[in-house]
C-alpha positions in Angstrom: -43.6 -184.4 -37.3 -42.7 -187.7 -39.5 -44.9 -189.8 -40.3 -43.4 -192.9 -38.4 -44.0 -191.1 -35.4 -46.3 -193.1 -32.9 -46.4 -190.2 -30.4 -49.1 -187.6 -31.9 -47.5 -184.0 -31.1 -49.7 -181.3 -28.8 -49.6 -178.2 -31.5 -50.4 -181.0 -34.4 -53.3 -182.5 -32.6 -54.8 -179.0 -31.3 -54.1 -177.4 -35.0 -56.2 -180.9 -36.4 -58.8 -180.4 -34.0 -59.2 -176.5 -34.9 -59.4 -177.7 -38.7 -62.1 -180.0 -37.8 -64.2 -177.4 -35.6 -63.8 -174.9 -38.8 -64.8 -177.2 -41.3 -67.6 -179.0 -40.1 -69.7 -176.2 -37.9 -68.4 -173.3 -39.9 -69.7 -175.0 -43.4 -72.6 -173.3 -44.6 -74.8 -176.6 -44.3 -74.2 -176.5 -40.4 -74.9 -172.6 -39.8 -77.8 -172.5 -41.6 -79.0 -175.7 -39.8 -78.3 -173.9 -36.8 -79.9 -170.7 -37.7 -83.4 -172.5 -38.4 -83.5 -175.5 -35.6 -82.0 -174.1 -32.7 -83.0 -171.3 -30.1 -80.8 -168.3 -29.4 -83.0 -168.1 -25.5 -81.4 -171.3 -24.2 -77.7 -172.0 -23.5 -77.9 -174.9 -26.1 -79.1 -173.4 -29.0 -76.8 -170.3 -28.1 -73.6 -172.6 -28.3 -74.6 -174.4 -31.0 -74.4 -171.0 -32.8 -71.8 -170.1 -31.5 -69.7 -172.8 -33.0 -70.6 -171.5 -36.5 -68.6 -168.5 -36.1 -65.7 -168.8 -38.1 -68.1 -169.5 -41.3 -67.1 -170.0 -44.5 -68.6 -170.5 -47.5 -68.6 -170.0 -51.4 -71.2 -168.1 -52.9 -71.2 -167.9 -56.8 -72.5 -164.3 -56.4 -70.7 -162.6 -54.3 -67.4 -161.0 -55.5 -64.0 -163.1 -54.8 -63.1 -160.2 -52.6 -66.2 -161.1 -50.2 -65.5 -164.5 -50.4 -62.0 -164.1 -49.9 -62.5 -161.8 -46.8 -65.3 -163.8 -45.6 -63.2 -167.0 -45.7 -60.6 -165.3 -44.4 -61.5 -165.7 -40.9 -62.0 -169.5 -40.4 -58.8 -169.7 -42.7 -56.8 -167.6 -39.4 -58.4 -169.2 -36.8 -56.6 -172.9 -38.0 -53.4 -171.2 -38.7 -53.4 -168.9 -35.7 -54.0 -171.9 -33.8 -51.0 -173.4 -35.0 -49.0 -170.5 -34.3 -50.0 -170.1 -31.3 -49.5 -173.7 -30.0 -46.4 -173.2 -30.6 -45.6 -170.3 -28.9 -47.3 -171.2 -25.9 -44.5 -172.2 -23.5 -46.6 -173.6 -20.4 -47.1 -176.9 -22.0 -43.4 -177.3 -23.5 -42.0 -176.4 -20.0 -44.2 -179.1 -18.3 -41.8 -182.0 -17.6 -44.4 -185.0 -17.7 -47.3 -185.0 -21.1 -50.6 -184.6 -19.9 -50.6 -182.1 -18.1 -52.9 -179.6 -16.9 -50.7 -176.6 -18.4 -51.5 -178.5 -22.1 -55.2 -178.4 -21.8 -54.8 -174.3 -20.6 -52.4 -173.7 -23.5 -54.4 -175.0 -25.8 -57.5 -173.6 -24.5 -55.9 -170.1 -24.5 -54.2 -170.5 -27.9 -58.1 -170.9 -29.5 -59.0 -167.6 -27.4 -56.5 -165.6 -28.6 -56.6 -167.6 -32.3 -60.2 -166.1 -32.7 -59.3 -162.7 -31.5 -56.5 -162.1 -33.7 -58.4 -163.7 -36.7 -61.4 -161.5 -36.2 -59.0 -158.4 -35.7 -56.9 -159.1 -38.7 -60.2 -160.1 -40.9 -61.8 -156.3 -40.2 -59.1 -154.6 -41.9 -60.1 -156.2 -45.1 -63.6 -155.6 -45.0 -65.4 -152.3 -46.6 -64.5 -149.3 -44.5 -63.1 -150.9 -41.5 -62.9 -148.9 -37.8 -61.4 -149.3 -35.3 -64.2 -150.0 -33.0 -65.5 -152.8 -35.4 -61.8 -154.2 -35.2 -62.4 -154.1 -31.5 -66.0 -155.7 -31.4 -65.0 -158.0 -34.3 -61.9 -159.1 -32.0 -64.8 -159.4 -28.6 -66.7 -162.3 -30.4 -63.4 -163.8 -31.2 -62.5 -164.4 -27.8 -65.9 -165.0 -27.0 -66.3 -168.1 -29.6 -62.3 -169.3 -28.0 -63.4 -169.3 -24.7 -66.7 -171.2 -25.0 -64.8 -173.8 -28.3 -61.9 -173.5 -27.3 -61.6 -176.4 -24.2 -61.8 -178.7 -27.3 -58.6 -177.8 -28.0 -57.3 -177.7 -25.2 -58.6 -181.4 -24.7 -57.2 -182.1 -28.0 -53.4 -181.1 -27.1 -53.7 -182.5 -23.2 -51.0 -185.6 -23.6 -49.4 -184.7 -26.9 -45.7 -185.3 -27.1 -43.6 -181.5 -26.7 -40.3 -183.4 -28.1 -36.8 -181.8 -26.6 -34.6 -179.2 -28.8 
């Protein structure tokens, strides 16, 4: 994308919004926040935790393998995002921007972002199975499906450009 561009591109503006989501609720300051003032009962205080899945964080303690593997998971989620904006075909086969098939593309790119990322981030953890792959990759899709309209909101409009 250059920078002269006035047309903001679908993949660029979903793969911006994912960095945003990651950063800001999966920062320490906001999952702890969320541990302590929110209630896992209501549908609120469930979402609200919800988005603090991909955490991060940096811990002088822990070993740069655990933060690494930790981190690696919100670092997957932005780039599997990208990837899969890309890949998605419904929204560069629409003919007219803002389309329905954007918002779906980029609502099913964050599902299957945070499934892979989950899956790929339990084979680097102590003593990975497979059923903790497949768990791990169930509260993936879980945290796409519920966050990831914002994305799809994100890339509804964006300009697909012709090859």
């Amino acid at each position: 994308m250059a920078l002269g561009n006035r047309y903001k591109s679908a993949p660029g503006a979903g793969t911006l919004a994912a960095l945003i989501l990651v950063l800001v609720f999966g920062s320490p300051w906001y999952a702890e926040w969320s541990q302590e003032n929110t209630n896992p009962g209501t549908a609120g205080g469930w979402w609200l935790r919800l988005l603090s899945w991909p955490r991060w964080s940096f811990d002088t303690s822990d070993s740069i393998r655990d933060v690494i593997v930790g981190d690696l998971k919100a670092i997957l989620v932005v780039v599997l995002t990208a990837l899969f904006l890309y890949l998605l075909p419904g929204s560069q086969l629409a003919r007219a921007r803002g389309t329905i098939s954007q918002f779906l593309a980029g609502w099913a790119a964050y599902v299957f972002a945070g499934a892979f990322a989950a899956l790929l981030a339990t084979l680097f953890f102590d003593n990975p199975s497979l059923l903790g792959a497949f768990n791990a990759a169930g509260s993936g899709a879980q945290y796409g499906f519920f966050v990831g309209w914002i994305i799809g909101l994100a890339s509804l409009g964006g300009y697909r450009g012709t090859r």
